[in-house]
C-alpha positions in Angstrom: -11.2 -5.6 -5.8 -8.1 -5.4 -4.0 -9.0 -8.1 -1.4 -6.7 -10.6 0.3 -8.5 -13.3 -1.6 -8.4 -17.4 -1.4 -7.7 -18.9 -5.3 -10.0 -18.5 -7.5 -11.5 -21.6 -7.5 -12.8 -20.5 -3.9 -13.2 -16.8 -4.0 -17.3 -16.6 -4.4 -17.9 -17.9 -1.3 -14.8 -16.6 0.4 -15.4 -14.1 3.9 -11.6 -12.9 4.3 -11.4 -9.0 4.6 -10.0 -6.7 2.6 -6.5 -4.7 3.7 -7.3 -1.1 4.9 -4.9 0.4 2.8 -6.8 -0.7 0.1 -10.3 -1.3 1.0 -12.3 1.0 -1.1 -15.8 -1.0 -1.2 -16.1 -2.1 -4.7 -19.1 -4.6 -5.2 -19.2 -6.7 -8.0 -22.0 -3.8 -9.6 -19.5 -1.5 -9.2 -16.6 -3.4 -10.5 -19.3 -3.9 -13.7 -20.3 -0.4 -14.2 -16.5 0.3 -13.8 -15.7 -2.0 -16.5 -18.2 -0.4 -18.8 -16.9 2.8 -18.2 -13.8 2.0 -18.9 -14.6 0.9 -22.5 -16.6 3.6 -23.0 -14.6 6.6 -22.2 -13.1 8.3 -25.2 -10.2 11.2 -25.0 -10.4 14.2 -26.9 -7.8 12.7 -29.7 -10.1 9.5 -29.7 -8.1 7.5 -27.5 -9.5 5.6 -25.2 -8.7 6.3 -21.6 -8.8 4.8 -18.1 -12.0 5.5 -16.4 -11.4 7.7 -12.9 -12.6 5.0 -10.9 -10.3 2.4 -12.0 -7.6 5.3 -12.0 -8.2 5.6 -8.4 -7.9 2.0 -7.5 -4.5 1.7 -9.6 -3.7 4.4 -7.0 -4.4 2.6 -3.7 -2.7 0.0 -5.3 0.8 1.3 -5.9 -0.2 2.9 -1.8 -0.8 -0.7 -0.6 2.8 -1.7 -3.0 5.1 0.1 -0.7 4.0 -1.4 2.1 5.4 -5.0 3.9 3.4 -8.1 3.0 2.5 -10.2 5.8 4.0 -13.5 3.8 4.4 -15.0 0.2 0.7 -16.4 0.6 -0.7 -13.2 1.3 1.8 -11.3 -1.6 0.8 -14.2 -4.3 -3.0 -13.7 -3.6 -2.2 -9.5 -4.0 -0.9 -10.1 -7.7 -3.3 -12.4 -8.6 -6.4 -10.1 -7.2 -4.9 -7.0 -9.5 -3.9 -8.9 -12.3 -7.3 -9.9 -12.6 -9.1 -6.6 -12.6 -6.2 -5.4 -15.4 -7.1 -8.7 -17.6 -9.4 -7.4 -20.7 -8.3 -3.9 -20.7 -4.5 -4.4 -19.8 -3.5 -1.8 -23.2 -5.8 1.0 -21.4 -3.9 -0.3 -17.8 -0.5 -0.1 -19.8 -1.2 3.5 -21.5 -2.4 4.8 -18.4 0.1 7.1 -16.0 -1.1 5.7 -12.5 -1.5 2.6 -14.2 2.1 2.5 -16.0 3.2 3.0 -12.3 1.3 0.3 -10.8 2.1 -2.6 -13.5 6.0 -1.4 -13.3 6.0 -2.1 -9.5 4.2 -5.4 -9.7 5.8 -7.4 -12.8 8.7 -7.8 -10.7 6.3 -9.4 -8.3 4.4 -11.5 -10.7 5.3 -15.0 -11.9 6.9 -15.8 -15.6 3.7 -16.8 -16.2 1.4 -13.7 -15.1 4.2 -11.9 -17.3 3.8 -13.7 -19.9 -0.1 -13.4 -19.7 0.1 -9.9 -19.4 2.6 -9.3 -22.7 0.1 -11.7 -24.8 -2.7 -9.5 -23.9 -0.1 -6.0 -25.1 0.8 -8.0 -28.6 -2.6 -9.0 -29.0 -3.3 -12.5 -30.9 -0.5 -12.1 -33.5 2.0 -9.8 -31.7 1.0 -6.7 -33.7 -0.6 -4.8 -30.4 3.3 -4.5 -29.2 4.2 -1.7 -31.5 1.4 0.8 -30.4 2.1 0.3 -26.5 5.8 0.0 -27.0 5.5 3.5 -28.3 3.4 4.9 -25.7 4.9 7.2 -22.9 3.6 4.7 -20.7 2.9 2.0 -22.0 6.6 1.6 -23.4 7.7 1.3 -19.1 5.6 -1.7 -19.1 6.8 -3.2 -21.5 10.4 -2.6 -20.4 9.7 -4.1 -17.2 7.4 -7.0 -18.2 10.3 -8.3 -20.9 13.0 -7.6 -17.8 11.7 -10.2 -15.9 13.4 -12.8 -18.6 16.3 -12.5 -16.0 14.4 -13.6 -12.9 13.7 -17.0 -15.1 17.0 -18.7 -13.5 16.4 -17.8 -9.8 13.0 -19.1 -10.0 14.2 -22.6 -11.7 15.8 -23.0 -8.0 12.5 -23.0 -6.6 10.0 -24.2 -8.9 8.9 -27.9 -10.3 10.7 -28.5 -13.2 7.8 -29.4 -15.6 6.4 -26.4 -14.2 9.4 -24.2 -14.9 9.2 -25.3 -18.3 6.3 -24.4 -19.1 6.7 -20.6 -17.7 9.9 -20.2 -19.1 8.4 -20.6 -22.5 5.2 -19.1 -22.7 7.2 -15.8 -21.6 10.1 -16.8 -23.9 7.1 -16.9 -26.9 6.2 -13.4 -25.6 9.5 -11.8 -26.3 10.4 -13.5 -29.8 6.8 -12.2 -30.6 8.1 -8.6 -29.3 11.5 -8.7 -30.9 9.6 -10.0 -34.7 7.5 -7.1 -34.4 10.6 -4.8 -33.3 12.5 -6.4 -36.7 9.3 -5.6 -38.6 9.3 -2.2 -37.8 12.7 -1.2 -37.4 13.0 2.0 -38.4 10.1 3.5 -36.7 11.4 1.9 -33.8 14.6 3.1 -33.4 13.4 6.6 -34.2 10.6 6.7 -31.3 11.7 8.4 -28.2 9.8 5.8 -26.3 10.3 2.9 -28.5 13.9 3.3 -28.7 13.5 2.4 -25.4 11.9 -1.2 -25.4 14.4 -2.1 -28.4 17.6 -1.2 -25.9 16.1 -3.3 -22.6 15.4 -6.1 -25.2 18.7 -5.9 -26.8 19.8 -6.4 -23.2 17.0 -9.4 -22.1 18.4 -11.1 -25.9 22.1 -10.9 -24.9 21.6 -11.7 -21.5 22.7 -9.0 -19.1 20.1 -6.4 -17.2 21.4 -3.1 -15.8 19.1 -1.4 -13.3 15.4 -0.2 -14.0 15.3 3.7 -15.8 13.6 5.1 -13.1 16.8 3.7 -10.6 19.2 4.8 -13.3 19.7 8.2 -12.4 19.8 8.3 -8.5 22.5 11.2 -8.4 24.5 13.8 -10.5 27.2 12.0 -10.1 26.3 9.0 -11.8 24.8 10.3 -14.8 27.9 9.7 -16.8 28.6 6.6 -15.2 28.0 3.3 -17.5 25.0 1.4 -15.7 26.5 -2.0 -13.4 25.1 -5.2 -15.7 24.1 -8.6 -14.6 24.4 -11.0 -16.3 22.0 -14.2 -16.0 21.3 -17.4 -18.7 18.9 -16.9 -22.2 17.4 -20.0 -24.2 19.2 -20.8 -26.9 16.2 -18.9 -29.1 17.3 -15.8 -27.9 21.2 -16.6 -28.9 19.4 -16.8 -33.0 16.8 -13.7 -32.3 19.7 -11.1 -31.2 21.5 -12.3 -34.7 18.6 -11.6 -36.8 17.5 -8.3 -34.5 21.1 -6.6 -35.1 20.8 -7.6 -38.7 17.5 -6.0 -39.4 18.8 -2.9 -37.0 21.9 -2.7 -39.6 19.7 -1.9 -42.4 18.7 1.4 -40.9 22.2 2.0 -39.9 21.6 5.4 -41.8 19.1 6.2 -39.2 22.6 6.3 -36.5 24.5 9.2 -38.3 20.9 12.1 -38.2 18.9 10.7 -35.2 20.1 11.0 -31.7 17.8 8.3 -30.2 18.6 6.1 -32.7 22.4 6.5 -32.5 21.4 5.5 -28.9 20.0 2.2 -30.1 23.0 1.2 -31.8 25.1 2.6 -29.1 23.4 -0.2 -26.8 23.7 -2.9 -29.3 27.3 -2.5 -29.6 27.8 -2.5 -25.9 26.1 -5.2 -24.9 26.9 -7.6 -27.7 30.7 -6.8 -26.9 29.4 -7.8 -23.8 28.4 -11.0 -24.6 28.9 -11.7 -28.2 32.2 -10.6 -29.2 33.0 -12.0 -32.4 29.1 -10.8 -33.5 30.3 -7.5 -31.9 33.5 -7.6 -34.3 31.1 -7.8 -37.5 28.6 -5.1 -36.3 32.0 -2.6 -35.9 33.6 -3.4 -39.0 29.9 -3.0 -41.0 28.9 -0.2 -38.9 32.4 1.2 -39.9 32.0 0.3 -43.6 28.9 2.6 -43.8 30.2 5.2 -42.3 33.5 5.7 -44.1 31.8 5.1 -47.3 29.6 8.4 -47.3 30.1 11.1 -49.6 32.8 13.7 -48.7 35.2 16.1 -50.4 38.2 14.5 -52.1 40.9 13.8 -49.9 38.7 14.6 -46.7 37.0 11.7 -44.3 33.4 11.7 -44.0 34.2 10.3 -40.3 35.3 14.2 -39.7 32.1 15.7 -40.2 30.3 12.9 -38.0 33.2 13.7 -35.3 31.7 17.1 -34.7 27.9 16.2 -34.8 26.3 15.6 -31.8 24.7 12.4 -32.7 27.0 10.6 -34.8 29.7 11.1 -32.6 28.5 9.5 -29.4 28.3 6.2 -31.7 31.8 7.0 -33.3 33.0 6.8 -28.9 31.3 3.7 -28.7 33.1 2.2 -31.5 36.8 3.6 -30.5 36.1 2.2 -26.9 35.2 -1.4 -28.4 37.6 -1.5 -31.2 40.0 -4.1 -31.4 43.7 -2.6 -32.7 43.5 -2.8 -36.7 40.5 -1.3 -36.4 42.0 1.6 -34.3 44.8 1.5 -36.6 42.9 2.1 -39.5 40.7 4.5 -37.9 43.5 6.8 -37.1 46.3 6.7 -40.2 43.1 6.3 -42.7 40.7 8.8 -41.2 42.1 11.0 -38.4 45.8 11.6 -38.6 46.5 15.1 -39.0 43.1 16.0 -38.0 43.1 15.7 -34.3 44.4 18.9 -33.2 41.7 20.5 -35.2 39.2 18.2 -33.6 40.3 18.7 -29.5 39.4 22.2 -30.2 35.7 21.6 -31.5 33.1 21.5 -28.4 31.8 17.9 -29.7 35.2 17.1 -31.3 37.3 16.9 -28.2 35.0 13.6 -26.7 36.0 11.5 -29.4 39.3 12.6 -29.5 39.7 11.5 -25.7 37.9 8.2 -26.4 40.6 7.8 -29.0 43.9 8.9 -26.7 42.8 6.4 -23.5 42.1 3.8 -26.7 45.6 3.9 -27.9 47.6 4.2 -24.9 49.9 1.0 -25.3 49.8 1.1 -29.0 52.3 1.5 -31.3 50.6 4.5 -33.0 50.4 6.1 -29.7 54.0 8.0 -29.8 52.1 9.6 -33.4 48.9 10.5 -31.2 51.1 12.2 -28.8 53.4 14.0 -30.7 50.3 15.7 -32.9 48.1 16.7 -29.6 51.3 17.7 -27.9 52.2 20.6 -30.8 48.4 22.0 -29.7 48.4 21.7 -25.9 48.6 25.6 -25.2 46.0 26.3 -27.5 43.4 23.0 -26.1 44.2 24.4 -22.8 43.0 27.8 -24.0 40.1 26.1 -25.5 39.2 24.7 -21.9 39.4 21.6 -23.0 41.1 20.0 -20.3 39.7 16.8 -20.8 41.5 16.1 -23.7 45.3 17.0 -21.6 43.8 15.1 -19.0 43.4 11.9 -21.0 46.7 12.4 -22.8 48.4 12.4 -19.1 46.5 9.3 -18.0 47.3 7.6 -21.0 51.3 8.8 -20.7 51.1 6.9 -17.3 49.1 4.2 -18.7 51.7 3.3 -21.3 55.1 4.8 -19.8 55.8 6.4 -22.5 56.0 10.3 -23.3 55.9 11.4 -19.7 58.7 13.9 -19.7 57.6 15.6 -22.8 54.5 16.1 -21.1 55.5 17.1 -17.9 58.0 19.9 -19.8 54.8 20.9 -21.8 52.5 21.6 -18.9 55.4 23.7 -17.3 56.3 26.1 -19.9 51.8 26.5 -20.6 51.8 27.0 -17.1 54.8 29.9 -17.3 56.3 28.1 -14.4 59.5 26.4 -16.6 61.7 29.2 -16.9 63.1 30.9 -14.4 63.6 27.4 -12.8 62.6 28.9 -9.5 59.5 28.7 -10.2 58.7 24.9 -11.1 58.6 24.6 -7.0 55.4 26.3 -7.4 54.4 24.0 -10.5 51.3 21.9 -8.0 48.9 25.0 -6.8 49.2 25.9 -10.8 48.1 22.2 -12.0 45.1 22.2 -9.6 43.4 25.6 -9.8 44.6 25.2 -13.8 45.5 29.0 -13.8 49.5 30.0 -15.3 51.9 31.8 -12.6 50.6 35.2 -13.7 47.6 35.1 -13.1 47.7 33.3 -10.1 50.2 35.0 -8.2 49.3 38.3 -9.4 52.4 39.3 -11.2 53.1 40.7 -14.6 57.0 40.4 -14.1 59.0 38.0 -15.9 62.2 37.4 -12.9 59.3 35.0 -11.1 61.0 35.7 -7.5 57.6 36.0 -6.1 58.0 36.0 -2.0 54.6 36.5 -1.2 52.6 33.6 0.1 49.3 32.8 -1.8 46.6 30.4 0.1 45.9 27.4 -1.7 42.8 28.0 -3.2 40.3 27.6 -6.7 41.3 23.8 -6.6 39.0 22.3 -9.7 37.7 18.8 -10.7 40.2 18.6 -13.8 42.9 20.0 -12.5 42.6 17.7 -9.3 42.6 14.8 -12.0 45.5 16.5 -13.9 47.7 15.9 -10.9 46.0 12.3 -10.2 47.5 11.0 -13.5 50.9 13.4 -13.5 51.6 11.5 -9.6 51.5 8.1 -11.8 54.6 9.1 -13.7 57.9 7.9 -13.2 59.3 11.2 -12.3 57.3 13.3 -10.1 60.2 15.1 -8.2 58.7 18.3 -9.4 55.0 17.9 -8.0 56.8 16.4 -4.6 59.1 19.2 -4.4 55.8 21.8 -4.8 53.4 20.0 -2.3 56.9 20.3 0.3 57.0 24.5 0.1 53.2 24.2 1.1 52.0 25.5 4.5 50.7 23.2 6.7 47.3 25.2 6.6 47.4 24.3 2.5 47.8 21.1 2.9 45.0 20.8 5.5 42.9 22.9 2.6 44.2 20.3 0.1 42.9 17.4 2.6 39.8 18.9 3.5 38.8 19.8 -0.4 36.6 17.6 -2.5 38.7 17.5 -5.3 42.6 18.2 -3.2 42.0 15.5 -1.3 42.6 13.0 -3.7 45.5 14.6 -5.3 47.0 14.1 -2.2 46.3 11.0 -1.1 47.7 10.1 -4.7 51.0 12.1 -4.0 51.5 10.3 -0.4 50.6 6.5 -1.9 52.8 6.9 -5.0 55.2 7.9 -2.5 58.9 6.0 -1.3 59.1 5.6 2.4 61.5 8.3 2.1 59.6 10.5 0.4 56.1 10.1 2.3 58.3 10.7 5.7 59.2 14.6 4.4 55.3 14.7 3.4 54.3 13.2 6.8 56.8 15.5 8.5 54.6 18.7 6.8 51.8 17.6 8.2 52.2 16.8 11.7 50.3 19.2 13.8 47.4 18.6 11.5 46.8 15.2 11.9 43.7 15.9 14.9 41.9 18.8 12.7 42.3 16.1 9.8 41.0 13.3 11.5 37.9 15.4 12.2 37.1 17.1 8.8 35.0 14.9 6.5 37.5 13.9 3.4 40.4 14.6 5.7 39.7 11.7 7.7 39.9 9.7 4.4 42.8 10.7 3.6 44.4 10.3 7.0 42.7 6.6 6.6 44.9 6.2 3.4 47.9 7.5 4.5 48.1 5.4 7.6 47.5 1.9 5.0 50.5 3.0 3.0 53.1 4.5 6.1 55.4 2.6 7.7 55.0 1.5 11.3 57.5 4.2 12.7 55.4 6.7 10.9 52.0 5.4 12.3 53.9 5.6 15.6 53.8 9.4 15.0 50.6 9.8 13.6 49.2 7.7 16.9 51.3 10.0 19.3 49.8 13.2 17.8 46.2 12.2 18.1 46.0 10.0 21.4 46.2 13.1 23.6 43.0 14.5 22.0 41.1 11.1 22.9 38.0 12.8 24.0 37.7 15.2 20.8 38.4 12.4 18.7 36.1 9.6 19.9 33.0 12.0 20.6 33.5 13.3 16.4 31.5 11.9 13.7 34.0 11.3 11.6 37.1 11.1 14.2 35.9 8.4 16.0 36.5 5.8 13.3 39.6 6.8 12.6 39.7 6.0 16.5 38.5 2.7 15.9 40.2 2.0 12.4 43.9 3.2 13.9 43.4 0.6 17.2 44.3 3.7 19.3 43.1 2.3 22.7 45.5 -0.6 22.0 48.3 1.9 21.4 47.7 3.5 24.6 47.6 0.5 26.9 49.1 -2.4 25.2 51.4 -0.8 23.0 53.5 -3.7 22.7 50.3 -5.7 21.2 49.4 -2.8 19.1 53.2 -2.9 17.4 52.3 -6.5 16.8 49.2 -6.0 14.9 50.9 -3.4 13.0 53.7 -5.7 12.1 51.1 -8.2 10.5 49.2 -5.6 8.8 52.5 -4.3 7.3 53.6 -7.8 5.9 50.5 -8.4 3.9 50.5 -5.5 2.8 54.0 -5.7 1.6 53.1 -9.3 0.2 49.8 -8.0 -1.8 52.3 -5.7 -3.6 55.2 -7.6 -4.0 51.7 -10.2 -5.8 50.8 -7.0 -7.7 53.6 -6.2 -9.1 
């Protein structure tokens, strides 16, 4: 079944041998009796499964998918060879786990038209088919991935015969208009299926025209989880322009469905997105309708119904979508009509605070801002006592964002902090924004003079405080934080270099930097340039520093690490700072190294001077 075959015109007669990875010895008896089985068997709930043989030769499939094909001949006749042992029971392929697998890894494989042939066979003759695999656990992946391959239409027109390109571009263009009617049909259902929700999102996607990666690639790390997913973009008939009009439209009918239902409120979530994307001015109507509804629920007198949704976990993801793609009277009217007065109250709730950070990096550079500000501001101590710190995290960014409000905030984080009064200790303001703990607790004293001698290592450095200090190094005055990171030791600031999160606080605080001001930094630091240059994220921020220092002061840096040449070049992470730093020129033609230097220094100074 899973021979390297000729076309089928030929394949009766044909004596080519099966690959080994995939050789199982199917006869056409067996293939037969495999068939039948597969019709006949019956699960316990009455639905019908995959028969184990065909289960196993899904399986040997997918093995023979992962590895290399010889060439596009021998790749072609692979797809065509399993495409036509799945044609007459593609639903039971489609619903199948092993066979979900398979058909996900070879639609990307297939042509438009094998797609296409594959979908009509899902709908069945009048499209109605869609709605039962769509919501399958499986089945739903295969239909993601068969109506993803819409994007792959345009790099095949490169290749392909034009009449030819027509007709494949169609057929599967038929498919997906079939899909999306049945999707409008059913809308409500839809939306509220955990599986179906998902095939209404990758076709609201296909419709606009932009593709982000596959779900199963989505999720590669941690790290990216909150991450918004890249998107690429690629052309859609003009059909599809029409389709995603009357889509939205029958979504907005069941825009109740957005405020109670978490995977619906998803749905709408992605059609905002992506029609801001692509289709702004249809974007503009959704928000204001979307909008409309929502203010116009019940509440008690005097009190927005948009506070309530604030704090619930599923309406207020979609109210963060809608700040983030607002335009500004609908911001405006968001905030004096709705939330004004309110926002305090709301940075304190555990779901509250999101929206309530959407909303401060939303208005930064608006008018209203200086209002936002002022009403967050009179709350700070108790947000931070909350442990909220995203929400004094965004207010900082958005103070450097917009210039405005920065010394307010800066006097604000001091006295929370306890480090404004006695003025002695604001020199120890920078070890307090990182680790996010006040001078009390963090140098261990209950006395209220501050004169505290005793040296504490740099240490409990966290993720928000890290970012804290990122957006506080943006301001226009930051003599304070420059005048802490001077009393550090030199062993602190190798522990702020070498830590995850300290290291880019202080490759902020050295960029940000005047001349002047990154030579006293610099001057801390010698003697720790070697043990830098071979730590991980200290050779990073060695890398930085030396693309923002002046040539005298990479004339230093050079003379502290050439006499450690053999350390340096045999360390993983040393020897590119080797490389990068052109230390083997500096050592024997220092005069063309100074050159190099020069030029490097003059476009950088250009790019800036472009910049600003």
């Amino acid at each position: 079944m899973l021979e390297k075959a000729e076309p089928k015109k030929s394949r009766k007669g044909s004596n080519k041998k099966r690959p080994d990875s995939v050789n199982a010895g199917h006869g056409g008896e067996k293939r037969r009796k495999m068939a039948e089985e597969g019709s006949k068997s019956q699960g316990e709930s009455g639905k019908k499964k995959l028969d184990a043989m065909s289960v196993g030769y899904f399986r040997r499939v997918g093995e023979r998918l992962s590895e290399e094909f010889e060439d596009d001949e021998e790749r072609v006749m692979f797809v065509e060879n399993v495409l036509a042992e799945v044609k007459g029971k593609a639903t039971l392929v489609a619903t199948d786990c092993t066979g979900s697998v398979t058909l996900q890894r070879l639609l990307p494989l297939s042509s438009p038209d094998q797609v296409a042939e594959l979908l009509s066979e899902l709908g069945g003759e009048s499209g109605t088919e869609f709605k039962a695999v769509s919501c399958d656990r499986c089945g739903g992946h295969v239909v993601e991935s068969a109506v993803r391959q819409v994007s792959r239409l345009t790099e095949s027109s490169a290749t392909a015969d034009e009449e030819e390109e027509d007709d494949s571009d169609g057929v599967l263009e038929v498919q997906v208009l079939s899909l999306s009617r049945v999707v409008r049909d059913n809308s409500a259902e839809f939306i509220r299926h955990v599986h179906g929700s998902h095939v209404v999102r990758t076709l609201l996607h296909v419709l606009a025209g932009c593709v982000g990666p596959p779900r199963n690639e989505s999720r590669s790390g941690t790290k990216d989880r909150n991450a918004s997913p890249q998107l690429t973009d690629f052309e859609i008939p003009t059909s599809f322009w029409y389709e995603l009009k009357s889509l939205t439209e029958s979504l907005l009918d069941n825009v109740n469905l957005s405020i109670t239902n978490s995977v619906a409120s998803a749905v709408f979530q992605t059609m905002l997105t992506v029609c801001h994307r692509k289709r702004p001015k249809l974007c503009k109507q959704l928000l204001k309708r979307v909008m409309e509804y929502l203010t116009s629920c019940r509440s008690a007198p005097g009190f927005s119904p948009l506070l309530v949704f604030l704090k619930d976990q599923a309406s207020s993801h979609l109210i963060e979508t809608i700040i983030q793609l607002s335009h500004k009277s609908l911001l405006r009217d968001l905030y004096k009509n709705h939330l004004k007065g309110h926002l305090v109250d709301l940075a304190l709730h555990p779901i509250g605070n999101f929206p309530v950070q959407r909303l401060t990096a939303a208005m930064a550079g608006n008018k209203l801002f200086p209002s936002l500000f002022d009403e967050l501001l009179q709350g700070a101590e108790a947000i931070l006592a909350a442990g909220h710190m995203g929400v004094i995290v965004q207010l900082a960014e958005s103070c450097a964002e917009s210039k405005e409000r920065q010394e307010e905030l800066m006097e604000c984080l001091l006295h929370a902090f306890h480090c404004a009064e006695p003025g002695s200790r604001r020199v120890h303001c920078l070890p307090l924004f990182m680790s996010l703990l006040t001078y009390d607790v963090y140098y261990h004293s209950e006395t209220a003079e501050g004169n505290i001698h005793t040296e504490v290592p740099l240490s409990s450095i966290c993720y928000h405080g890290s970012r804290l200090v990122q957006a506080l190094a943006r301001f226009q005055e930051r003599s304070h934080l420059l005048s802490s990171l001077r009393t550090l030791t030199p062993e602190d600031l190798l522990t702020l270099a070498s830590d995850p999160s300290g290291s880019h606080v202080l490759q902020a605080l050295v960029t940000t930097s005047s001349d002047k001001g990154r030579g006293k930094i610099l001057k801390r630091l010698e003697g720790q340039y070697v043990r830098m240059a071979c730590s991980r994220l200290g050779s990073r921020v060695l890398e930085s520093i030396w693309s923002s220092s002046s040539i005298s002061q990479r004339q230093t840096i050079a003379q502290e690490l050439v006499p450690s040449e053999s350390q340096l070049r045999s360390d993983q992470f040393a020897r590119h700072v080797w490389a990068k730093f052109a230390l083997s020129h500096f050592i024997h033609r220092r005069a063309h190294w100074q050159e190099i230097q020069s030029g490097e220094s003059k476009k950088r100074k250009l790019f800036n001077d472009i910049l600003e």
